[in-house]
ZAKOL-516233 format. One record per atom (N, C-alpha, C): x negated, y, z negated; residue in one letter. Coordinates in steps of 0.02 Angstrom, whole numbers, padded with zeros to 5 digits, always signed. Atoms other than C-alpha are relative to their C-alpha. Example, Ala and Ser with C-alpha at 12.3 -4.5 7.8 and 13.67 -1.06 7.14 Angstrom:
-00045-00059+00000a
-00615-00225-00390a
-00045+00060+00000a
+00042-00059+00003s
-00684-00053-00357s
+00039+00055-00037s
***
This chain:
+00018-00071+00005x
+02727-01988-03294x
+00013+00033+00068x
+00007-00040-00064x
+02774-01867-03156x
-00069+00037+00020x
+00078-00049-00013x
+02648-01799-03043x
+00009+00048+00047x
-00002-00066-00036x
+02738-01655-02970x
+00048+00033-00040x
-00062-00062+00027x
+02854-01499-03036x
+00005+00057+00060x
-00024-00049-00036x
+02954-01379-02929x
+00061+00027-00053x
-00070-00023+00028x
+03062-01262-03001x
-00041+00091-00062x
+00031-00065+00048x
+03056-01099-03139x
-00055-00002-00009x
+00063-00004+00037x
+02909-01052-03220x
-00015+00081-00029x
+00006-00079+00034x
+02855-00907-03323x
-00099-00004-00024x
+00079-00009+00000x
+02671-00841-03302x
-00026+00043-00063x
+00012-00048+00048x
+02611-00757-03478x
-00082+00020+00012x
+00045-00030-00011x
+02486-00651-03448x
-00081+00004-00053x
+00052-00048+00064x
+02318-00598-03572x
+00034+00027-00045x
-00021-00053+00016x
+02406-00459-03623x
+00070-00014-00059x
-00087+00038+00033x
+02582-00570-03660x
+00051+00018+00021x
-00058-00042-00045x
+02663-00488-03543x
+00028-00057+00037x
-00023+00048-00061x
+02790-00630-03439x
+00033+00017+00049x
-00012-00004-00071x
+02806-00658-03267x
+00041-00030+00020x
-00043+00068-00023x
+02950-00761-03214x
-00001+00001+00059x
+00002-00018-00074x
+02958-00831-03054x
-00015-00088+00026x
+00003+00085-00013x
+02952-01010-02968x
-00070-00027+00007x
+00074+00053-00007x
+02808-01147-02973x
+00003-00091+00043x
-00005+00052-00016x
+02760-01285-02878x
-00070-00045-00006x
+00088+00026+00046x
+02621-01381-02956x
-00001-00095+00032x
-00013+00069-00007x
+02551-01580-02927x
-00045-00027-00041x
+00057+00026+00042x
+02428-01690-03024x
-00050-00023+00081x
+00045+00023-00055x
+02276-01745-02916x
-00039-00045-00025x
+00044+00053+00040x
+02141-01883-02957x
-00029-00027+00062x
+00063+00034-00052x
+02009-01904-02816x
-00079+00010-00019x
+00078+00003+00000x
+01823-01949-02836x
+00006-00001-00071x
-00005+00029+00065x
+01847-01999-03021x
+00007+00086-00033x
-00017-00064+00023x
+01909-01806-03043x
+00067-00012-00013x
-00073-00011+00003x
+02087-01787-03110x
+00005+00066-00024x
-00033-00079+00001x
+02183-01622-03136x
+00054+00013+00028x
-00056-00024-00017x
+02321-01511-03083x
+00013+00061+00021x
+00003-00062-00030x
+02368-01366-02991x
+00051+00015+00059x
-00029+00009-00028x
+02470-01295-02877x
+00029+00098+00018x
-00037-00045-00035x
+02578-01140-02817x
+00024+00060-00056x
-00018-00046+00018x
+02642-00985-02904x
+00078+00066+00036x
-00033-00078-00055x
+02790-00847-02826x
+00032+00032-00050x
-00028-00043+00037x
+02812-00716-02941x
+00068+00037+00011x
-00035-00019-00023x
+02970-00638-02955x
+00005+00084+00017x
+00044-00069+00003x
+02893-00448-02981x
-00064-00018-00006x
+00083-00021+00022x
+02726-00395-02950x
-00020+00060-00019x
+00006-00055+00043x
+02664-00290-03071x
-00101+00007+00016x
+00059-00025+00021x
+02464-00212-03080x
-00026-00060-00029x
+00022+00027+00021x
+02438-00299-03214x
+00001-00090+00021x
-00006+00079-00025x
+02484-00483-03118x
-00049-00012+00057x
+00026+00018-00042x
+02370-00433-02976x
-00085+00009-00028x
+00090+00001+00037x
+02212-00426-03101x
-00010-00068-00036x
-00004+00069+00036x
+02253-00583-03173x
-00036-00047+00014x
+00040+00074-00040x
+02126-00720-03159x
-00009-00054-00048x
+00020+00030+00069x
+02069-00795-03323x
+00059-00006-00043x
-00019+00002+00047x
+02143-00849-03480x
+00091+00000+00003x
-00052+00014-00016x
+02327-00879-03414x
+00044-00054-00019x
-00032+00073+00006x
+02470-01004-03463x
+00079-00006+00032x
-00055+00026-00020x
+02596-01055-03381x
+00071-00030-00016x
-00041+00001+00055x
+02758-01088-03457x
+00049-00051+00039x
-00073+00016-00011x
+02893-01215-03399x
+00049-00026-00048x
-00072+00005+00047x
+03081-01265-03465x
-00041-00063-00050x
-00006+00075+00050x
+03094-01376-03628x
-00072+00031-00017x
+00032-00005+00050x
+02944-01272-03700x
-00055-00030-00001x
+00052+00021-00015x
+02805-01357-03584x
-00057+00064+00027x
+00054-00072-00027x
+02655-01235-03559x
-00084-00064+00010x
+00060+00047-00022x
+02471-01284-03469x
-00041+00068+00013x
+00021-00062-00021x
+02338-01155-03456x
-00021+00005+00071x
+00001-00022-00066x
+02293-01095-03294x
-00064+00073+00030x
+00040-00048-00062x
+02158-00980-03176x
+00039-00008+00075x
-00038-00019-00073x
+02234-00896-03032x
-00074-00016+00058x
+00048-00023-00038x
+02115-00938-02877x
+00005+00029+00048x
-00012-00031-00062x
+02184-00856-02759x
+00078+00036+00037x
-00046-00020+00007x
+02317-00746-02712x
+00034+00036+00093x
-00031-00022-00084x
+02414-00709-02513x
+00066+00038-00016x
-00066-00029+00016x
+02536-00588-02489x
+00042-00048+00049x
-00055+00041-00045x
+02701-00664-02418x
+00025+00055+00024x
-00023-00057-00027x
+02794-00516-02378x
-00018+00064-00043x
+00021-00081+00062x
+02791-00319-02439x
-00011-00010-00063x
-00004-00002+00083x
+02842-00371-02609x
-00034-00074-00029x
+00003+00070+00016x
+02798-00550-02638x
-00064-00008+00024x
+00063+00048+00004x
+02639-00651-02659x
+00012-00062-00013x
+00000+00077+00036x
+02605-00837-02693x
-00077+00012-00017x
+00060+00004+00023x
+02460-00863-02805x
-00007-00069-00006x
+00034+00083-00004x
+02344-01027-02801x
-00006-00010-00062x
+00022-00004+00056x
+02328-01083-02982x
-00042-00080-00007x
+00060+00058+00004x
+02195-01219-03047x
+00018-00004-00060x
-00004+00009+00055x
+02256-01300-03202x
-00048-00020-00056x
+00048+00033+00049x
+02155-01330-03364x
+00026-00051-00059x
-00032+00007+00036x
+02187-01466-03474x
+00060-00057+00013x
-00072-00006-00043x
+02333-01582-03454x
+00059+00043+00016x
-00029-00026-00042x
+02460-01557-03342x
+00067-00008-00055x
-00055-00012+00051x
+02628-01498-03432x
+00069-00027+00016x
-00057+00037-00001x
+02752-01592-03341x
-00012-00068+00043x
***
């Protein structure tokens, strides 16, 4: 089983609105916790992407999706953010 993904990803919103834009996610498993989580960089930021917290899924190639909470969000430059995401669920790749 892999326990990392880099590459596309498409963020669908609440609403169903998608976000495309790259992901870099890993699996984790310390203190008898396992899970997954990892990175976000939208390719537009829209309003509706910077209200986003809840109820999120994540979408990668081949039709793998994992849901997702944004925890946290840094701007990178003017236009660009990376958002922290906290996966729920297994991990989709």
């Amino acid at each position: 089983m892999t326990t990392t993904y880099s590459g596309p990803a498409r963020l669908i919103l609440v609403n169903g609105a998608c976000i495309p834009g790259m992901a870099s996610l890993s699996t984790n498993s310390r203190g008898g916790l396992t899970g997954w989580g990892g990175t976000f960089r939208p390719d537009e930021v829209t309003a509706d992407l910077r209200d986003a917290v809840e109820g999120l899924e994540l979408e990668l190639p081949y039709d793998r999706a994992g849901t997702v909470a944004v925890t946290g969000m840094r701007k990178l430059l003017a236009t660009q953010v990376l958002m922290s995401l906290a996966g729920r669920g297994p991990a989709p790749f």
